[in-house]
N, C-alpha and C positions, 0 to 999 in steps of 0.2 A: 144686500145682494149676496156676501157671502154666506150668511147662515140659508138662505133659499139654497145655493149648491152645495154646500154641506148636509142638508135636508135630504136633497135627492141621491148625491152621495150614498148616504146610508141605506136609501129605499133601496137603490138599484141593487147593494151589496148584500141587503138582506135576501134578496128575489130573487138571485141569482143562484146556479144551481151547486149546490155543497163539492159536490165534485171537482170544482173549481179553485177551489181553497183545500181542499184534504185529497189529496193526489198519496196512495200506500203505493207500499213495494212491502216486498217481503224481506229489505232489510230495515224496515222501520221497527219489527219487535224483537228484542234484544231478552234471552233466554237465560234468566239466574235462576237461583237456587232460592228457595225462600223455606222459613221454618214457620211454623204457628206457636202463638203466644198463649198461655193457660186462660186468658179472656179471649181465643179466638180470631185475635187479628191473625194476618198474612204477614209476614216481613219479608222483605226481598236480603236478601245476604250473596256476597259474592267474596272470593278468597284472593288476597293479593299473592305476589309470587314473592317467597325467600328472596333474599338479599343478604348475601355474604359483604362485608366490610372489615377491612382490613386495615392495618397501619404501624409501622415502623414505632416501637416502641422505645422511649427516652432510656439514657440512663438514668435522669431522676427518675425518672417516673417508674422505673422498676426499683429503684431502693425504697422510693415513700411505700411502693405495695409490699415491697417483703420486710418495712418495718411494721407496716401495718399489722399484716399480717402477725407477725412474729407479736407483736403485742393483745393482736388479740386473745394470741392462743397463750398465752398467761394470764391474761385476764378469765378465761373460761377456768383454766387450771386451776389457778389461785382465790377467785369470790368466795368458792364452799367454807374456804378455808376462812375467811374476811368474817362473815358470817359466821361461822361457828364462834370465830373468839370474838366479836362481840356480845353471841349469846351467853358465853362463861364468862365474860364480865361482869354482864348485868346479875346475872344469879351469885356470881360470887359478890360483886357490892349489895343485890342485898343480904346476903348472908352476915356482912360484917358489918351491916348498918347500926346493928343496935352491941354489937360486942365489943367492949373498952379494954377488955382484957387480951395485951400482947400475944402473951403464948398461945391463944386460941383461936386469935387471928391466924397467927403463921401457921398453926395446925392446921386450918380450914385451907391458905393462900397452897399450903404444901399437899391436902390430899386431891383438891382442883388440877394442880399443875401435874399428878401424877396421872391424873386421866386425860389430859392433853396428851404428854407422853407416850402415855399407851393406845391412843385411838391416830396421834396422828404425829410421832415421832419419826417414822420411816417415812412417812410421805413426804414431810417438809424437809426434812434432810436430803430428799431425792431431786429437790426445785433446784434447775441452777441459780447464777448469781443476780440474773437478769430477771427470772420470775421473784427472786427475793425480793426484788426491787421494788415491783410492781406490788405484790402484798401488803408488803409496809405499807404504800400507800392507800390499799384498798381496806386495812387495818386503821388506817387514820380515818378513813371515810366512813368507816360502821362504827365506830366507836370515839369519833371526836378526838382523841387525843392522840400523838405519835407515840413509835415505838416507844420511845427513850420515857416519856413519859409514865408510861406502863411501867415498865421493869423499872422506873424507880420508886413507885408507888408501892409496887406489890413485894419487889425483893432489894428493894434499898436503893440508895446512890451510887455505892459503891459496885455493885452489879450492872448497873444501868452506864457505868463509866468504862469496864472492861468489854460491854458487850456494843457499846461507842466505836473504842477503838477496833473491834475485831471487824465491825459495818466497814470502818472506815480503810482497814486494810483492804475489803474487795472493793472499796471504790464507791462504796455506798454509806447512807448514814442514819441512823435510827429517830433521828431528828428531821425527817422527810416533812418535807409540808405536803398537803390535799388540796389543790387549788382548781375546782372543776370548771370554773371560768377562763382558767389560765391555762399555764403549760399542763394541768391534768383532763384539759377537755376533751382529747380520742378518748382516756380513760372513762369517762364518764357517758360519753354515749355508749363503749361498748357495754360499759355498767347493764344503762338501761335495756340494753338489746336483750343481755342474761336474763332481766329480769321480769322481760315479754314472756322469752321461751320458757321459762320455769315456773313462771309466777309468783316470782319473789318479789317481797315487799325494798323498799330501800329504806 
């Protein structure tokens, strides 16, 4: 019985006049914007309205940004520089790869360090204590090894022990470790960010 008035149900609702069921006005069509697509469709697009948002800002929250900050802009400062001297290491180790002979080492170690000097003595001299900081370690990051490391390598221990203590009078130390997992990870993303915008290698 029921599928017989469900039957007739449907007859009558088909038979009946459409007018019945779609009743317009003229707020029924609602008027956007639309763009066409380089295959020809229609899209309809419509524009939300700005929304300003606003909010009482921490005081952490303004020190983490003006550390932030402040580090990145050493970080930008100081890579060129990361970079460049790992590039004069690697050309200076292989220069001394195959030479056993002292004085000719130091000859090579001393005319390198003279073109360090002159292409980039005033600028690194011009870093504060803070971007020193930061290089060091961006210097352990392109070249593996820390400062201290280096300058005992290249100009003894006894160099590498004076230029210790001078680190350690600003409060800093040429013995920096590189830890990008650790306390060096802002460093290392902002690393990577340099190295979008420029397209440096790491």
């Amino acid at each position: 019985m029921r599928s017989i008035y469900f039957i007739l149900l449907c007859l009558l609702t088909t038979s009946l006049p459409k007018q019945l069921f779609a009743q317009t006005s003229q707020y029924d069509t609602l008027r956007v914007e639309a763009f066409i697509t380089p295959e020809g469709d229609t899209i309809p697009q419509s524009w939300l309205p700005t929304v300003m948002v606003s909010a009482v800002q921490t005081q952490a929250l303004k020190n983490y940004w003006n550390n932030w900050t402040r580090l990145r802009n050493a970080v930008y400062v100081t890579y060129p520089y990361a970079r460049t001297a790992s590039k004069v290491i690697q050309s200076v180790n292989a220069q001394l790869a195959n030479v056993q002979d002292e004085k000719i080492r130091k000859q090579i170690i001393k005319s390198r360090e003279k073109e360090l000097k002159r292409d980039f003595a005033d600028k690194v001299t011009n870093l504060s204590v803070y971007q020193g900081k930061v290089l060091m370690k961006l210097i352990n990051r392109e070249t593996g090894n820390n400062c201290y490391q280096l300058v005992k390598e290249y100009k003894g221990g006894f160099n590498a022990g004076i230029w210790q203590t001078v680190a350690f009078v600003f409060g800093s130390s040429l013995k920096q470790p590189y830890n990008p997992n650790g306390e060096d990870h802002e460093i290392e993303k902002l690393v990577i960010e340099v190295q979008k915008i420029y397209g440096a290698k790491g």
